[in-house]
C-alpha positions in Angstrom: 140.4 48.0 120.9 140.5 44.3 121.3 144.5 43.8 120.7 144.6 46.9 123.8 142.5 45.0 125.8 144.7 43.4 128.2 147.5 45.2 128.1 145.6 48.8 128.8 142.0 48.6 129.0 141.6 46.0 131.8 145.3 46.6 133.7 144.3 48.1 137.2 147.7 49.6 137.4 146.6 52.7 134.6 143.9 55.4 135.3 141.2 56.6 133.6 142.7 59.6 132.4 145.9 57.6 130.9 143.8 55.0 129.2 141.6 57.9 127.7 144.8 59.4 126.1 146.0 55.9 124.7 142.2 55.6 123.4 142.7 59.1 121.6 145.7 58.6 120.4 145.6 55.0 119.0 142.3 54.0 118.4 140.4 57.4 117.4 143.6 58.5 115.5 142.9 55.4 113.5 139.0 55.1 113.3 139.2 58.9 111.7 142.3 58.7 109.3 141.6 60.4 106.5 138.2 62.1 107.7 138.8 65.6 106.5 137.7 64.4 103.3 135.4 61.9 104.4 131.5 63.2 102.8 129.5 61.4 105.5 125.6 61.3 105.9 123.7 61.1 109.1 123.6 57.8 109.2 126.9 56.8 108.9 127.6 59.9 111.7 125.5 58.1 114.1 127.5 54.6 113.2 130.3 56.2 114.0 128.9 58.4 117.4 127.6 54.5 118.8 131.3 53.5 118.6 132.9 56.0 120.4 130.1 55.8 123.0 130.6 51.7 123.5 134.5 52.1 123.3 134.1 55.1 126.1 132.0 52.4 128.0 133.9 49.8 127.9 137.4 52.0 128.9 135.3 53.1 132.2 133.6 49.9 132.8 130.2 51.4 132.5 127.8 48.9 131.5 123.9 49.3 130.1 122.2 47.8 133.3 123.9 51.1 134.9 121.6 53.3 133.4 124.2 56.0 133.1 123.2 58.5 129.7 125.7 59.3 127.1 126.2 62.6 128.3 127.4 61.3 132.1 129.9 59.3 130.0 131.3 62.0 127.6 131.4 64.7 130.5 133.4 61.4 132.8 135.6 61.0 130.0 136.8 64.5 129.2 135.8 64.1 125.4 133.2 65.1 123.2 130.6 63.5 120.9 132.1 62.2 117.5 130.0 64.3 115.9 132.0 66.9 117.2 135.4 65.4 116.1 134.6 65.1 113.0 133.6 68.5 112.1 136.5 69.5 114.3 138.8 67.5 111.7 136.7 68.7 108.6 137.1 72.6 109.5 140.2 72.2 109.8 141.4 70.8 106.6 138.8 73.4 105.3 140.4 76.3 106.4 144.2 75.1 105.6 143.2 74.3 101.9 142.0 77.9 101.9 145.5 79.2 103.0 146.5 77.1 100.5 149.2 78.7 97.6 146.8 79.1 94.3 147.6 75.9 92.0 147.8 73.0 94.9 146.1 69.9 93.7 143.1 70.3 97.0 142.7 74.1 96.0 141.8 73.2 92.4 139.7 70.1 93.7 137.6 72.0 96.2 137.0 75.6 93.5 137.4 73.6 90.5 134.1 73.5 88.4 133.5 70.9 85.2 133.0 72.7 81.8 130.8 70.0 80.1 129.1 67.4 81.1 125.7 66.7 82.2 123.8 65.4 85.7 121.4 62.2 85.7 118.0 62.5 87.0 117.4 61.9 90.6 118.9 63.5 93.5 122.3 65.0 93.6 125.5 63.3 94.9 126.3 64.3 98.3 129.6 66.4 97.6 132.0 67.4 100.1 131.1 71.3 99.7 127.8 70.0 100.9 129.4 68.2 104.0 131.0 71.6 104.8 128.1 74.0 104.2 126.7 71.8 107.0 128.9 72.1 109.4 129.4 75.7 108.8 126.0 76.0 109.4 125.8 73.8 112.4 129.1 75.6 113.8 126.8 79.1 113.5 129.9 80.5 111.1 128.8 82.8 108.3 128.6 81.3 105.1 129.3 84.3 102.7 132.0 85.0 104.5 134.0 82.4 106.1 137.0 82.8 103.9 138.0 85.7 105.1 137.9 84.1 108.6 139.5 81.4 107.3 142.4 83.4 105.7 143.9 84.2 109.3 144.8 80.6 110.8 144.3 82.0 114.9 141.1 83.4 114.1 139.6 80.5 112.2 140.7 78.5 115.1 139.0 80.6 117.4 135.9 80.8 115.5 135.5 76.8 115.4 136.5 76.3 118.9 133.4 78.7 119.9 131.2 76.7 117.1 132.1 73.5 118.4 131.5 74.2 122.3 127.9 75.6 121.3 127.3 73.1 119.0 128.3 70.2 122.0 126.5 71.9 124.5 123.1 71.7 122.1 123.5 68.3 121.6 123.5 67.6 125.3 121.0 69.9 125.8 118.5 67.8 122.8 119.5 64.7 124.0 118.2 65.6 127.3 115.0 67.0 126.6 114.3 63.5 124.4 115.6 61.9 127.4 112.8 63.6 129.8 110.2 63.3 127.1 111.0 59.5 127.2 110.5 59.5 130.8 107.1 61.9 130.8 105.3 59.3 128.7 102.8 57.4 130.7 103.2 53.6 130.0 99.6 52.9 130.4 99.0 54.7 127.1 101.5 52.2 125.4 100.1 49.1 124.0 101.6 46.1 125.4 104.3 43.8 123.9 105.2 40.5 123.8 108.1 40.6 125.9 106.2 40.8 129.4 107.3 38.8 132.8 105.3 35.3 133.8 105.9 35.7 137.4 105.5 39.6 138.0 103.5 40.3 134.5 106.3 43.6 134.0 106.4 44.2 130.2 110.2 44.8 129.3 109.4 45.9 125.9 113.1 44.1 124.2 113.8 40.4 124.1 117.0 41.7 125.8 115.1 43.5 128.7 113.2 40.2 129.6 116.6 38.1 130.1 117.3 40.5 132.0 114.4 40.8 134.3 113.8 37.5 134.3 117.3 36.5 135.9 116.7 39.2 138.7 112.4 38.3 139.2 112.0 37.2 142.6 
């Protein structure tokens, strides 16, 4: 992103939509090498999710004083939620190494089973069946019998690209409704901060949201 910077990201001369494609194709192709296999948690998901969204920003020179919601900047863009490329990327690789020719290293890997051996107490590792069930669950694709979908390349396609659209349009749809239940909270019923306005008496809540009221306080 920064080496891009003047040479794409703040030339006048390009549009949006080319500097979206150079985003996809240099700096996403890059941030998710090697993701199929990746066995992410939450956590890390979101990590990833706040990267895209301040890279997405930054291409369409939307800053945070704009007030403009993820979704506004994802529908702008044309792309979706990184959430949604990676289980894009994951289902993918899923179903090819399904397709896969019996006795390929990544067929063994993802059927193979240990003989001996015992677990440790605690927990389970995350594994990267785990990862999958996940998404097949999230992507509303049957579980007992997604290999059979998976065996036919078009209709495994077909099946994720219908997964993936509902499972996009829920998110916006969730982050939405937390957006409005945000706004529906009466800030009387808050208790006050330490971040709050000499002149006016406004409390910002942040440290950041003070600097920024206070350069604008009349």
């Amino acid at each position: 992103m920064s080496r891009l910077t003047k040479r794409v990201w703040s030339n006048n001369k390009l549009s949006e939509h080319t500097k979206i494609q150079v985003y996809r194709a240099c700096v996403v192709s890059t941030l998710l090498y090697g993701s199929e296999s990746w066995t992410l948690r939450a956590r890390q998901e979101r990590k990833l999710n706040s990267l895209h969204m301040r890279c997405l920003r930054r291409i369409l020179n939307i800053t945070w004083q704009d007030k403009i919601t993820n979704n506004t900047v994802l529908e702008r863009a044309g792309m979706t939620s990184m959430f949604t490329l990676l289980k894009q990327r994951r289902m993918r690789w899923h179903g090819h190494v399904v397709r896969m020719d019996d006795g390929r290293i990544p067929k063994d890997l993802l059927y193979g089973e240990l003989t001996e051996g015992t677990r440790p107490t605690g927990r389970p590792k995350l594994r990267y069946k785990d990862v999958c069930k996940r998404d097949l669950k999230a992507l509303h694709i049957n579980t007992d019998s997604w290999e059979d979908t998976a065996s036919e390349r078009s209709a495994w396609r077909q099946a994720i690209q219908q997964g993936l659209h509902v499972f996009e349009e829920t998110l916006a749809q969730q982050s939405e409704a937390k957006r409005q239940r945000r706004k529906a909270q009466n800030p009387a019923d808050q208790p006050a901060s330490i971040f709050t306005c000499d002149q006016c008496g406004r409390d910002c809540h942040s440290r950041i949201g003070l600097s920024s009221h206070t350069r604008r306080c009349t």
